[in-house]
PDB file of N, CA, C and O in Angstrom:
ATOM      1  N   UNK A   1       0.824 -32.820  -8.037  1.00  0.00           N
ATOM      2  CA  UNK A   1       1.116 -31.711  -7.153  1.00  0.00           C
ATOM      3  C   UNK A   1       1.015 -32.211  -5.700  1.00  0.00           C
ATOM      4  O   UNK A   1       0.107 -33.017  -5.494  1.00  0.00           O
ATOM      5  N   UNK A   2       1.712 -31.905  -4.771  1.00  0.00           N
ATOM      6  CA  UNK A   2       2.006 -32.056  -3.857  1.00  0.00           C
ATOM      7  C   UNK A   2       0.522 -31.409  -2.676  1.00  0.00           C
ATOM      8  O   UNK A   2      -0.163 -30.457  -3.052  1.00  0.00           O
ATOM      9  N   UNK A   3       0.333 -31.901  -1.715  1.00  0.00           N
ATOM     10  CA  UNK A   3      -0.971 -31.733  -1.490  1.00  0.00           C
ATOM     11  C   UNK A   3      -0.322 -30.084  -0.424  1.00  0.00           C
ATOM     12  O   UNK A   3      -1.295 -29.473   0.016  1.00  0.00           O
ATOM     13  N   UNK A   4       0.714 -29.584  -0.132  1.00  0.00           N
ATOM     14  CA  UNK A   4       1.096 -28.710   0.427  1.00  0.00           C
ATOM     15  C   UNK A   4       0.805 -27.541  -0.424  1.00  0.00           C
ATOM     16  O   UNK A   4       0.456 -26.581   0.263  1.00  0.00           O
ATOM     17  N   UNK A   5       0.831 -27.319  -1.600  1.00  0.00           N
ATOM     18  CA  UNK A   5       1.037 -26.782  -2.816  1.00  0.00           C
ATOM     19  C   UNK A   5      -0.175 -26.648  -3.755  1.00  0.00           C
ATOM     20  O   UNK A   5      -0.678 -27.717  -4.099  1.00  0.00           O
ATOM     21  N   UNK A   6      -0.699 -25.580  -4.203  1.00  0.00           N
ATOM     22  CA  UNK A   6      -1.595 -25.227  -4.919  1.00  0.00           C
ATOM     23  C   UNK A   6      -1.483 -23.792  -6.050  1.00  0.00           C
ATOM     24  O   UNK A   6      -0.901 -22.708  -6.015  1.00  0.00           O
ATOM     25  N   UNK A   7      -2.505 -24.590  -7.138  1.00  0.00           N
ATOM     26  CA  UNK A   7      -1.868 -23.500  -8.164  1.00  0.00           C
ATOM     27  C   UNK A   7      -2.995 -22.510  -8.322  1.00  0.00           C
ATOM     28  O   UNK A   7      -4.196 -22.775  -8.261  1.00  0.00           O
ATOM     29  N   UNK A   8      -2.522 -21.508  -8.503  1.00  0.00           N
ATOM     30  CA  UNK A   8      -2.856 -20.406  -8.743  1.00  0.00           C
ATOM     31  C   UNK A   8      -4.003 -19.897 -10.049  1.00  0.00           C
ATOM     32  O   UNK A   8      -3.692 -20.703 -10.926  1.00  0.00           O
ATOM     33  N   UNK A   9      -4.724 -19.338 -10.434  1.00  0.00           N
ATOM     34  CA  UNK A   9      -5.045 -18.980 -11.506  1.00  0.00           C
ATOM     35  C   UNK A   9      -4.192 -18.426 -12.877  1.00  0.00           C
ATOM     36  O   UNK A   9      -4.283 -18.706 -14.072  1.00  0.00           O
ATOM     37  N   UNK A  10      -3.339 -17.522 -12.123  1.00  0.00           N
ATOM     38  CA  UNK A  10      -2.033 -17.031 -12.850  1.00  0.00           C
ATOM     39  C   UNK A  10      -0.892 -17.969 -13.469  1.00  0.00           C
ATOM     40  O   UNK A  10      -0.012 -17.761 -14.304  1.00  0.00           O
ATOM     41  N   UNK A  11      -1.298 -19.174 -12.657  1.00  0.00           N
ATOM     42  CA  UNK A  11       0.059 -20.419 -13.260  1.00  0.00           C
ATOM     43  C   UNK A  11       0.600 -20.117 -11.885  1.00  0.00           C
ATOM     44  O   UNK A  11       0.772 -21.172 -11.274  1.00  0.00           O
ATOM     45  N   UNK A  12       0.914 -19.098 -11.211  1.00  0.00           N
ATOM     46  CA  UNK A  12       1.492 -19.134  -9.931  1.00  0.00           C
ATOM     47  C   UNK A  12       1.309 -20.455  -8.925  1.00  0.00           C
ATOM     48  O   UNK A  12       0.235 -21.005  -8.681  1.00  0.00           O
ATOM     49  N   UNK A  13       2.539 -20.808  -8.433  1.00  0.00           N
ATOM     50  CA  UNK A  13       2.141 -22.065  -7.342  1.00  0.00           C
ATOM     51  C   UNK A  13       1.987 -21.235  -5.513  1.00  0.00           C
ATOM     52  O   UNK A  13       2.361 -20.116  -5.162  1.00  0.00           O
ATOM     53  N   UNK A  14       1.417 -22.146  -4.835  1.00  0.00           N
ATOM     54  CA  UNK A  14       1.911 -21.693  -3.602  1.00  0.00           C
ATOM     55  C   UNK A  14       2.294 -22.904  -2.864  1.00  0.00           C
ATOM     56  O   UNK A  14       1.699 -23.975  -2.982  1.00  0.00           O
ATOM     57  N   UNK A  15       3.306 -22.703  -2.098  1.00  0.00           N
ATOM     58  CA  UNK A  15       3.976 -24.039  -1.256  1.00  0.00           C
ATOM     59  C   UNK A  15       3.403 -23.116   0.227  1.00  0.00           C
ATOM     60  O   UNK A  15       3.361 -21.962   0.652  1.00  0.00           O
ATOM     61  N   UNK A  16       3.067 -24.357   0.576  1.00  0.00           N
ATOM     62  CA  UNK A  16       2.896 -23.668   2.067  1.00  0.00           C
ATOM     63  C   UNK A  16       3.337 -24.690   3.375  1.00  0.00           C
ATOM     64  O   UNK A  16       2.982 -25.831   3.669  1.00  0.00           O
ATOM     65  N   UNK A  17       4.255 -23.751   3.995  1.00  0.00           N
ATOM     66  CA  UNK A  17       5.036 -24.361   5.020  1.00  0.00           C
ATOM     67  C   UNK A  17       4.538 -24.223   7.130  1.00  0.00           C
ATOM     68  O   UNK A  17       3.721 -23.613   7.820  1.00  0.00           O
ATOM     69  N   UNK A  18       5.285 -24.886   7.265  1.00  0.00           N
ATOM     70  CA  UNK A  18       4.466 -24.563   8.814  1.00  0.00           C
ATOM     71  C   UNK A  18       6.303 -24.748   9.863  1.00  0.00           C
ATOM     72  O   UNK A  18       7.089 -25.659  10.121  1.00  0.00           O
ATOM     73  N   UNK A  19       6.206 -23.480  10.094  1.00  0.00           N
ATOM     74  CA  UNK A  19       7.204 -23.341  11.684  1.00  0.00           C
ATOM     75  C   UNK A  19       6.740 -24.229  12.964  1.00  0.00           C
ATOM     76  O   UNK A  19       5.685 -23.805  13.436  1.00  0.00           O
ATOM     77  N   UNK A  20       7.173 -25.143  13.509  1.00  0.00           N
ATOM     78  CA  UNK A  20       6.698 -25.553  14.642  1.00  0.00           C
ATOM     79  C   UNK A  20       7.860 -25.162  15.291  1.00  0.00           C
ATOM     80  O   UNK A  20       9.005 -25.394  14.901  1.00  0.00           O
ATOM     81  N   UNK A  21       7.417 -24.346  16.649  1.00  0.00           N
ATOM     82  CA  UNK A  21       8.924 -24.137  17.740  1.00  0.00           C
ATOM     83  C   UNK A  21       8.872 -25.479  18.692  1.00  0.00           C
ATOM     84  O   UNK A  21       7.963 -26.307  18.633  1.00  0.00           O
ATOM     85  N   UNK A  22      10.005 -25.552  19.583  1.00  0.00           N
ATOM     86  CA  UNK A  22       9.420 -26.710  20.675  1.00  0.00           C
ATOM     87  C   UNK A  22       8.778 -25.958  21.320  1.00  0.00           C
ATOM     88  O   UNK A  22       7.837 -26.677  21.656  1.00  0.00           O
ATOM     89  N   UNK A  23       8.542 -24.671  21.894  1.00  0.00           N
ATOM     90  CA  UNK A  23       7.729 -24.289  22.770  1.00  0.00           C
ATOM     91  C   UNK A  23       7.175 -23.012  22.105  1.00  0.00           C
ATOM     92  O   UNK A  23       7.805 -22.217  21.408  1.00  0.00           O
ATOM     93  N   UNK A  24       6.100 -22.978  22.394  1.00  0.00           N
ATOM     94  CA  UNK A  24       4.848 -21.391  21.303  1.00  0.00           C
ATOM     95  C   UNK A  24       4.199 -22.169  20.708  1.00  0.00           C
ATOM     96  O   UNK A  24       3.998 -23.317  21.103  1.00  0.00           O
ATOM     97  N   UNK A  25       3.612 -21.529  19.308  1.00  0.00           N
ATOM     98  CA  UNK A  25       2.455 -21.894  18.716  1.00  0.00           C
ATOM     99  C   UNK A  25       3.215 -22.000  17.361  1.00  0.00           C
ATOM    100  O   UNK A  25       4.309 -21.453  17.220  1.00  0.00           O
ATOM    101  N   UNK A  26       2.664 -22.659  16.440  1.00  0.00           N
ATOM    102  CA  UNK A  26       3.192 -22.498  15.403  1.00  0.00           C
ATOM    103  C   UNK A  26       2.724 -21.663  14.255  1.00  0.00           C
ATOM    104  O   UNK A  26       1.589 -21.189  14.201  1.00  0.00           O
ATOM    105  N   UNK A  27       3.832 -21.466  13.148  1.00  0.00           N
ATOM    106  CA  UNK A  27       3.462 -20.095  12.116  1.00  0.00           C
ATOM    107  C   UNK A  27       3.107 -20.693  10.785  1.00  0.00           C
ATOM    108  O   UNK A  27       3.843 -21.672  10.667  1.00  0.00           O
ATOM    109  N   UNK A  28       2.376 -20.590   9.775  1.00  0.00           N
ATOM    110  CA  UNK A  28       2.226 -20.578   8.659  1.00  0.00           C
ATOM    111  C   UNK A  28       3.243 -20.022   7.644  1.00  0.00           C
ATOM    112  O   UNK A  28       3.232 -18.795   7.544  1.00  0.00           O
ATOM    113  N   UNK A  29       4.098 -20.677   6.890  1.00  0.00           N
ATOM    114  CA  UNK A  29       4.497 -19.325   6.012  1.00  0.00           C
ATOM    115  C   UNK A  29       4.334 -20.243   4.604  1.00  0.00           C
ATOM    116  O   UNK A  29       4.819 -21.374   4.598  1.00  0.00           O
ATOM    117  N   UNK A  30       3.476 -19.603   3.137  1.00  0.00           N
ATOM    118  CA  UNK A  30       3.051 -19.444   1.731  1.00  0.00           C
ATOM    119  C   UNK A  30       3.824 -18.891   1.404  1.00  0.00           C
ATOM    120  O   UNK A  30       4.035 -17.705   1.658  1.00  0.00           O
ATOM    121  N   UNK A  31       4.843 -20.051   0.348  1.00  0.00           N
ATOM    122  CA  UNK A  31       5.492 -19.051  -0.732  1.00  0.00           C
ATOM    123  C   UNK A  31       5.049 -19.075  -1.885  1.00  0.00           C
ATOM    124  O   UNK A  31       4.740 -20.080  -2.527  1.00  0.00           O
ATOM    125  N   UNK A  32       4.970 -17.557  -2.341  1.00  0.00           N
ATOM    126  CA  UNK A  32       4.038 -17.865  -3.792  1.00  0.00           C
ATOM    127  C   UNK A  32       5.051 -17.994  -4.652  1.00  0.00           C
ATOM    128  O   UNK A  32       5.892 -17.110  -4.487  1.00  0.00           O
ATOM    129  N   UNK A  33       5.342 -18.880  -5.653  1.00  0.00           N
ATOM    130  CA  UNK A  33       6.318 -19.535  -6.791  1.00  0.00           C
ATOM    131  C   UNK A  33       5.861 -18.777  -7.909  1.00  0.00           C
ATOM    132  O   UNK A  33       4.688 -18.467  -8.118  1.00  0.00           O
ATOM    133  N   UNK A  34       6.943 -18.465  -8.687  1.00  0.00           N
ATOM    134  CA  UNK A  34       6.322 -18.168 -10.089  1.00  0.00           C
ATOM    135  C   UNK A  34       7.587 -18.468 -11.437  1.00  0.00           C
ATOM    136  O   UNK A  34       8.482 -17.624 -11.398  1.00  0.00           O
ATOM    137  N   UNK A  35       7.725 -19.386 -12.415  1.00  0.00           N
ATOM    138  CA  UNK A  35       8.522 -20.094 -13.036  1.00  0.00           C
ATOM    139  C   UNK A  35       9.193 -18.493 -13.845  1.00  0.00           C
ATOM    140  O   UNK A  35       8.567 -17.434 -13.873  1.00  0.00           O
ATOM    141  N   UNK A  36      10.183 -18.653 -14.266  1.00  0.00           N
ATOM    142  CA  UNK A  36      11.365 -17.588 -14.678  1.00  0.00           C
ATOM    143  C   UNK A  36      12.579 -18.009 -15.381  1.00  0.00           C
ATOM    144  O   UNK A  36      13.529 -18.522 -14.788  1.00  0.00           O
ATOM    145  N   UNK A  37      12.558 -17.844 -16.354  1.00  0.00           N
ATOM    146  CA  UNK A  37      13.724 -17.976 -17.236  1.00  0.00           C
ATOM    147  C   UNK A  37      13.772 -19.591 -16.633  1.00  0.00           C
ATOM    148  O   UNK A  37      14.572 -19.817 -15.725  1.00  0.00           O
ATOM    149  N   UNK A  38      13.098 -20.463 -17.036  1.00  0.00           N
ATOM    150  CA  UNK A  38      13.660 -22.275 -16.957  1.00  0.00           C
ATOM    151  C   UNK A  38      13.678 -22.155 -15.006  1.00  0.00           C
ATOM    152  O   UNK A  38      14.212 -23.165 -14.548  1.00  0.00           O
ATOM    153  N   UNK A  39      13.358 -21.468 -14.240  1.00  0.00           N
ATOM    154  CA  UNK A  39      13.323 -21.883 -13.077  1.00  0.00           C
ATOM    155  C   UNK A  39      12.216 -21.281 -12.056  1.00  0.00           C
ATOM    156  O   UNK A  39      11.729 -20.170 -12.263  1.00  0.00           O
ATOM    157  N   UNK A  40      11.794 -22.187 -10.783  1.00  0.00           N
ATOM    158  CA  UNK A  40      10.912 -21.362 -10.083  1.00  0.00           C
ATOM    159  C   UNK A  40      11.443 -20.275  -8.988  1.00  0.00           C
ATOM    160  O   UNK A  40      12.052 -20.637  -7.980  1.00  0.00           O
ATOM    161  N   UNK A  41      11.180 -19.029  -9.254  1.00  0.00           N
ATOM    162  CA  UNK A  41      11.495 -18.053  -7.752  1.00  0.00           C
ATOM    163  C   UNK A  41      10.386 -17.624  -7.108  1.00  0.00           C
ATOM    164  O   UNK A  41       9.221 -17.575  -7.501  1.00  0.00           O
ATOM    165  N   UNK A  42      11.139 -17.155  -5.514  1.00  0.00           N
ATOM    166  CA  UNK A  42       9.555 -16.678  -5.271  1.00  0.00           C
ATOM    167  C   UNK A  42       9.260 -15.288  -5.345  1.00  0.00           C
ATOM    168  O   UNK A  42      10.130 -14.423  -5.247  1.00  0.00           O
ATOM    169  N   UNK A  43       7.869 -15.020  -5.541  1.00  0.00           N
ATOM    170  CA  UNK A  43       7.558 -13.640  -5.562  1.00  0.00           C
ATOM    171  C   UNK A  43       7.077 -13.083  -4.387  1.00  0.00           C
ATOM    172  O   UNK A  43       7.233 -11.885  -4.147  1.00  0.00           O
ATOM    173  N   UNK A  44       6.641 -13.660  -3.811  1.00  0.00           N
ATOM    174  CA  UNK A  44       5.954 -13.499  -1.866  1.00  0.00           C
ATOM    175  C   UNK A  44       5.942 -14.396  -1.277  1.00  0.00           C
ATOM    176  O   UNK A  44       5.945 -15.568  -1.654  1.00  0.00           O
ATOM    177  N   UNK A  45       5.923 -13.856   0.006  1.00  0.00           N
ATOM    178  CA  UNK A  45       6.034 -14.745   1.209  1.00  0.00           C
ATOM    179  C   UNK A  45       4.606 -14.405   2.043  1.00  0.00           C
ATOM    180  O   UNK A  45       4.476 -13.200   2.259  1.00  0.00           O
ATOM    181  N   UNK A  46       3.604 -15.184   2.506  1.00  0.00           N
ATOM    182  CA  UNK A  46       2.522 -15.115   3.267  1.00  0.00           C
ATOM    183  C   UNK A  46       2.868 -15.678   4.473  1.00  0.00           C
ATOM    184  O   UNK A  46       3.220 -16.842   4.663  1.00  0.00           O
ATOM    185  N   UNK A  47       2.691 -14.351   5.679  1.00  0.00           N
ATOM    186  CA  UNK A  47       2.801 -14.876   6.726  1.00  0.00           C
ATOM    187  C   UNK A  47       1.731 -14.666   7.501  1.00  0.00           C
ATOM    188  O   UNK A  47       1.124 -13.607   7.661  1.00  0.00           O
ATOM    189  N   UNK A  48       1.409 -16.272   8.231  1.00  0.00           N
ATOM    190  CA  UNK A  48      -0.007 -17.122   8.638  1.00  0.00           C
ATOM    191  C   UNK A  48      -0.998 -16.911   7.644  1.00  0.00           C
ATOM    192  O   UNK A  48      -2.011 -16.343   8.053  1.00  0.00           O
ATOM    193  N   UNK A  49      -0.968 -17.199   6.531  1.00  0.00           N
ATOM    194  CA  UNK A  49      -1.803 -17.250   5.385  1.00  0.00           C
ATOM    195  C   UNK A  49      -2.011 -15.782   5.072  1.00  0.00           C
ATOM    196  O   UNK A  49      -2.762 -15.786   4.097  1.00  0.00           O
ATOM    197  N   UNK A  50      -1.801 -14.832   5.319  1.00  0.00           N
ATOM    198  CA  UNK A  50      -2.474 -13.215   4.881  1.00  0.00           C
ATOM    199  C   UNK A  50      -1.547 -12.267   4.853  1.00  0.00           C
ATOM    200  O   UNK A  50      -1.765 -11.239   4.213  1.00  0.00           O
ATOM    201  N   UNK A  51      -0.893 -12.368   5.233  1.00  0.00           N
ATOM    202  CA  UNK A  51       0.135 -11.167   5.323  1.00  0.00           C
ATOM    203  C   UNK A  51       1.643 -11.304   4.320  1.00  0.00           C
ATOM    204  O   UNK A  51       2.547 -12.140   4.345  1.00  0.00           O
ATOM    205  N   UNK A  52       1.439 -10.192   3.546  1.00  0.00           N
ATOM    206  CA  UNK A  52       2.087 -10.688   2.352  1.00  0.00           C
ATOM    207  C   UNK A  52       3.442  -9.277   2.365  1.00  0.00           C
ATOM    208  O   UNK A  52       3.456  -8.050   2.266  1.00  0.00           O
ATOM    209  N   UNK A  53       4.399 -10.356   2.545  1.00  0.00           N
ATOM    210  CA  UNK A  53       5.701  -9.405   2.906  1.00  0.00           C
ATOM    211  C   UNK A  53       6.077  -8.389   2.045  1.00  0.00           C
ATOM    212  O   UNK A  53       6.802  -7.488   2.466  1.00  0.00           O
ATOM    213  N   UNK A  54       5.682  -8.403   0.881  1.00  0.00           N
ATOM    214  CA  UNK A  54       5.862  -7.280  -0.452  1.00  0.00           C
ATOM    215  C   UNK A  54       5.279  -6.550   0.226  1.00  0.00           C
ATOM    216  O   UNK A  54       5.685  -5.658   0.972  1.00  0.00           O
ATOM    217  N   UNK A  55       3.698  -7.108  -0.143  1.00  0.00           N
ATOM    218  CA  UNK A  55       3.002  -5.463   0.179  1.00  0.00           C
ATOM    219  C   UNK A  55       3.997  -4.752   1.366  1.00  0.00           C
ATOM    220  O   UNK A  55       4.729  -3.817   1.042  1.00  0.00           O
ATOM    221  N   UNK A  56       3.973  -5.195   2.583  1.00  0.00           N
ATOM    222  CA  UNK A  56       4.513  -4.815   3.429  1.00  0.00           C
ATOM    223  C   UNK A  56       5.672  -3.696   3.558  1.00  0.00           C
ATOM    224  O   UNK A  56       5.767  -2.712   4.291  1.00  0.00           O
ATOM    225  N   UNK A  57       6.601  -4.285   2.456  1.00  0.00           N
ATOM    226  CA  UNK A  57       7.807  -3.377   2.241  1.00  0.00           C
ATOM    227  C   UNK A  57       7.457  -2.144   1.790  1.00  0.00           C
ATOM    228  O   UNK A  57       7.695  -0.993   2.154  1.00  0.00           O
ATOM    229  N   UNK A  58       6.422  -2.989   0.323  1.00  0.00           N
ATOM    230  CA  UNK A  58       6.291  -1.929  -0.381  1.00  0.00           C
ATOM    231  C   UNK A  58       5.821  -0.220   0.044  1.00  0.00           C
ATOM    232  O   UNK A  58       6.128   0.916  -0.319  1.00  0.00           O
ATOM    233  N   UNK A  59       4.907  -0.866   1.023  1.00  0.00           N
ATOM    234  CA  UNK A  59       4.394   0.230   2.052  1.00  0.00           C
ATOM    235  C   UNK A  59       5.114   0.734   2.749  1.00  0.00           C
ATOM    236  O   UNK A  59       4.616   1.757   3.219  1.00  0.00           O
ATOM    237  N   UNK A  60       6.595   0.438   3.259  1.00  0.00           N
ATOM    238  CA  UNK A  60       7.245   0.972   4.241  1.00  0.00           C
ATOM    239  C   UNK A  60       8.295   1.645   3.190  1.00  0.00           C
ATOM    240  O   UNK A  60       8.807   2.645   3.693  1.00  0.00           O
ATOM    241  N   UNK A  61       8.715   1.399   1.989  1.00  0.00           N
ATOM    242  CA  UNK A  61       9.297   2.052   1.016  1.00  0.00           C
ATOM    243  C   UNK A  61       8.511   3.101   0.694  1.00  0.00           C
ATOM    244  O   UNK A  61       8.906   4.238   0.950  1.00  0.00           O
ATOM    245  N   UNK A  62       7.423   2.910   0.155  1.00  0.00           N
ATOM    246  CA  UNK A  62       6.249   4.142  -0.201  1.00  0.00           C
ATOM    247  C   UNK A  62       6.662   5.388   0.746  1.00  0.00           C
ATOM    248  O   UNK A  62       7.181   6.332   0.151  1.00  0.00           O
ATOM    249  N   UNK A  63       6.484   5.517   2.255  1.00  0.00           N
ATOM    250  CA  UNK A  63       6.303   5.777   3.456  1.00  0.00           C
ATOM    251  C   UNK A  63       7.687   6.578   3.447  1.00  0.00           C
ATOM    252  O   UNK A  63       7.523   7.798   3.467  1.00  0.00           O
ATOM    253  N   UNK A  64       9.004   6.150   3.421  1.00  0.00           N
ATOM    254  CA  UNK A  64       9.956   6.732   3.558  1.00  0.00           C
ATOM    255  C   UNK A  64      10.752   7.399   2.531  1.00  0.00           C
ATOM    256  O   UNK A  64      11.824   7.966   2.746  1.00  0.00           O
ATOM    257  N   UNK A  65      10.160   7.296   1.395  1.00  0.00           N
ATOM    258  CA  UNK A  65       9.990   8.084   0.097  1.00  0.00           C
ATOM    259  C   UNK A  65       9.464   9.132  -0.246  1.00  0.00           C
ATOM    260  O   UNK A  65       9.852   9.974  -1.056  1.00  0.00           O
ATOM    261  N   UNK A  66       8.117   9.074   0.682  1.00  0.00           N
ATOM    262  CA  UNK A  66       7.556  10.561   0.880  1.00  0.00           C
ATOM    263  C   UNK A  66       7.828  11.324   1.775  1.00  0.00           C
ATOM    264  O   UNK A  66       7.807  12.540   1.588  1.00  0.00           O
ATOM    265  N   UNK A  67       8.181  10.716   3.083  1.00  0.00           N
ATOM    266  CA  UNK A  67       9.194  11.679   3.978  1.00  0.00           C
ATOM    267  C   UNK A  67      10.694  11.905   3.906  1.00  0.00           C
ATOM    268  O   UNK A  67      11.087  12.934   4.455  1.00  0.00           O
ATOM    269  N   UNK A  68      11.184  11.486   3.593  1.00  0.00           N
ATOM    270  CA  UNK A  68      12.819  11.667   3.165  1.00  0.00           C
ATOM    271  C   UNK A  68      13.238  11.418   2.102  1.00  0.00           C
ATOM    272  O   UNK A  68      14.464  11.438   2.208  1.00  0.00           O
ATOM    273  N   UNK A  69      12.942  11.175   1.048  1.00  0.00           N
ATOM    274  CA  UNK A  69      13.092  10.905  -0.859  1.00  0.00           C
ATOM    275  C   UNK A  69      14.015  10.253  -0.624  1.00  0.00           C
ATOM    276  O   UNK A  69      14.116   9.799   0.516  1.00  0.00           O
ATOM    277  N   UNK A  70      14.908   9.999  -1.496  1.00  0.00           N
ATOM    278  CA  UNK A  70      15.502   8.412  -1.770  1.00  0.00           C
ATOM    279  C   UNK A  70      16.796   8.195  -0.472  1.00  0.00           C
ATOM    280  O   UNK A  70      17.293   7.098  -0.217  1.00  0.00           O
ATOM    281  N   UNK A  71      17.148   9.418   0.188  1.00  0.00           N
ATOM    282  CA  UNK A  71      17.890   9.110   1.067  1.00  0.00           C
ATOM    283  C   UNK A  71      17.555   8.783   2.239  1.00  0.00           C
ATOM    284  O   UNK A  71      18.399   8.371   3.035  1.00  0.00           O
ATOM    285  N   UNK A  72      16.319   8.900   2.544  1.00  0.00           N
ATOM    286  CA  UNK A  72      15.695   7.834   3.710  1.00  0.00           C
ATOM    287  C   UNK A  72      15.415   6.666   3.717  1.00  0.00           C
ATOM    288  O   UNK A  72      15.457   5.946   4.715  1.00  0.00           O
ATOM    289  N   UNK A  73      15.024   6.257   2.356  1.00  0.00           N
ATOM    290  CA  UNK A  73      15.111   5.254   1.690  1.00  0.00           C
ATOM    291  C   UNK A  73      16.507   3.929   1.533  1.00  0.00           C
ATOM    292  O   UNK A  73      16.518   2.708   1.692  1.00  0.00           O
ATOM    293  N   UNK A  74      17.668   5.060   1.108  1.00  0.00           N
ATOM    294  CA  UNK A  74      19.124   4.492   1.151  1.00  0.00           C
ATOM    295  C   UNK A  74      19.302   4.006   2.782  1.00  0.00           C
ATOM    296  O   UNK A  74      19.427   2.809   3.040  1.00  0.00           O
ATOM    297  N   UNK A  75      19.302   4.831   3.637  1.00  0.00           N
ATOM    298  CA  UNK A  75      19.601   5.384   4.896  1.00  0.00           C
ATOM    299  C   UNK A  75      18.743   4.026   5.655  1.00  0.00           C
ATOM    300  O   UNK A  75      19.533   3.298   6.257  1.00  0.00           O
ATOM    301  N   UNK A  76      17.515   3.636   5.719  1.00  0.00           N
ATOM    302  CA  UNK A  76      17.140   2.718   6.280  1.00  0.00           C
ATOM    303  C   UNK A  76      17.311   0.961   5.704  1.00  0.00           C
ATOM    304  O   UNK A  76      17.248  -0.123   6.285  1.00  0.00           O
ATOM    305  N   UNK A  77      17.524   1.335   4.441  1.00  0.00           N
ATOM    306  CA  UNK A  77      18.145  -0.330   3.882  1.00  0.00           C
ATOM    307  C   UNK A  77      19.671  -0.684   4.370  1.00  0.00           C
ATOM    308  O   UNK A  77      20.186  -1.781   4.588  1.00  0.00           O
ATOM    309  N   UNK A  78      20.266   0.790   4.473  1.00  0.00           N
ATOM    310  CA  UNK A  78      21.311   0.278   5.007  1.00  0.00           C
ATOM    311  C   UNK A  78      21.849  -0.034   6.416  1.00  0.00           C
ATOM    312  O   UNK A  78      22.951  -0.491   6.721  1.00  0.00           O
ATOM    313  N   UNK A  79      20.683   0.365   7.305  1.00  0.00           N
ATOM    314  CA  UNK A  79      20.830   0.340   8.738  1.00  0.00           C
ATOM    315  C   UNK A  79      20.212  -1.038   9.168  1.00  0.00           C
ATOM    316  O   UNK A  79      20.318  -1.637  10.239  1.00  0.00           O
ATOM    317  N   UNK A  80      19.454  -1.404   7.879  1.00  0.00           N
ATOM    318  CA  UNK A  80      19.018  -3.198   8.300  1.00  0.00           C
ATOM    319  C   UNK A  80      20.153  -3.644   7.539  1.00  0.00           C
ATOM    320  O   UNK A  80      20.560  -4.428   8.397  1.00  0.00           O
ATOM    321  N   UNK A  81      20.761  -3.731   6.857  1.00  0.00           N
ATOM    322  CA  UNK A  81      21.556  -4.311   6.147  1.00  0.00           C
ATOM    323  C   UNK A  81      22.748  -4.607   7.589  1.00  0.00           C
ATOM    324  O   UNK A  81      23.150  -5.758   7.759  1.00  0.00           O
ATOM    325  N   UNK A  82      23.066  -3.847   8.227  1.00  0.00           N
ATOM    326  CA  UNK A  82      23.641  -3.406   9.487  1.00  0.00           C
ATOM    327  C   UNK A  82      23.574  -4.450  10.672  1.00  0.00           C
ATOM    328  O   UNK A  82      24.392  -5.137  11.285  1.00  0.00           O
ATOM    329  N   UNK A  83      22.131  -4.231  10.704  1.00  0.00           N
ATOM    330  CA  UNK A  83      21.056  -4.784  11.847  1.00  0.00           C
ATOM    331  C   UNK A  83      21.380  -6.878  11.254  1.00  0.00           C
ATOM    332  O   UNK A  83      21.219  -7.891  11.935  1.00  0.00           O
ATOM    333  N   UNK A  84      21.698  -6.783  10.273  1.00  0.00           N
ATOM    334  CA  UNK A  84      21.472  -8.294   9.829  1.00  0.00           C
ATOM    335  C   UNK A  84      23.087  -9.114   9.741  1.00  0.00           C
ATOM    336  O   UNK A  84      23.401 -10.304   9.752  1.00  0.00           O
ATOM    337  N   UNK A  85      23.987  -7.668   9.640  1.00  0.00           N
ATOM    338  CA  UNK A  85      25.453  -7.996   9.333  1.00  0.00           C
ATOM    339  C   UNK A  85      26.076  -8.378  10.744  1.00  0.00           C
ATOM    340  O   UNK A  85      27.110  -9.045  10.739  1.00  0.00           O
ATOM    341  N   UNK A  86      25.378  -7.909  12.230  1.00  0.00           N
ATOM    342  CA  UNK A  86      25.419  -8.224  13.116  1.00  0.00           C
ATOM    343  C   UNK A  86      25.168  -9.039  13.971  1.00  0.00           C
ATOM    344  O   UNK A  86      24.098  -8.895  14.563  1.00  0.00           O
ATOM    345  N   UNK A  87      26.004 -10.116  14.325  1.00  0.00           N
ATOM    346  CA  UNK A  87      25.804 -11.358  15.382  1.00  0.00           C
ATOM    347  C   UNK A  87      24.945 -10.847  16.989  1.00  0.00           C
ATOM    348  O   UNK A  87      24.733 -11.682  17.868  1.00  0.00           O
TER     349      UNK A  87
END
């Protein structure tokens, strides 16, 4: 195993990467691996070691589910979808 990379209790791996900009500080980002049908995908992304982008969503999905049910839901995936389709 790669000394970047550590396994999990679950069998899960984590690769962990580092952003250096030329100018700022640099970022941490952990991807947690998990093997699938003959291949590895990832299941999360840790950003600077703790902050784990699922939860994250998951919480902001939760959030707009209880205030606007699935069409706030539709309504904001598609306005990033938008936000990302744009140069």
């Amino acid at each position: 195993m790669r000394p970047d990379t550590r396994a999990l209790a679950n069998g899960d791996l984590v690769v962990t990467t580092r952003i250096i900009p030329t100018g700022g500080e640099a970022h941490e980002l952990d991807y947690v691996m998990r093997t699938r049908s003959g291949g590895w995908r990832v299941v999360d992304v840790l950003a600077d070691g703790s902050i784990s982008r699922v939860a994250v969503q998951r919480s902001d999905f939760r959030r707009l589910l209880a205030q606007g049910g699935a069409g706030a839901l539709i309504a904001s995936l598609q306005a990033k979808t938008r936000d990302l389709a744009t140069p």
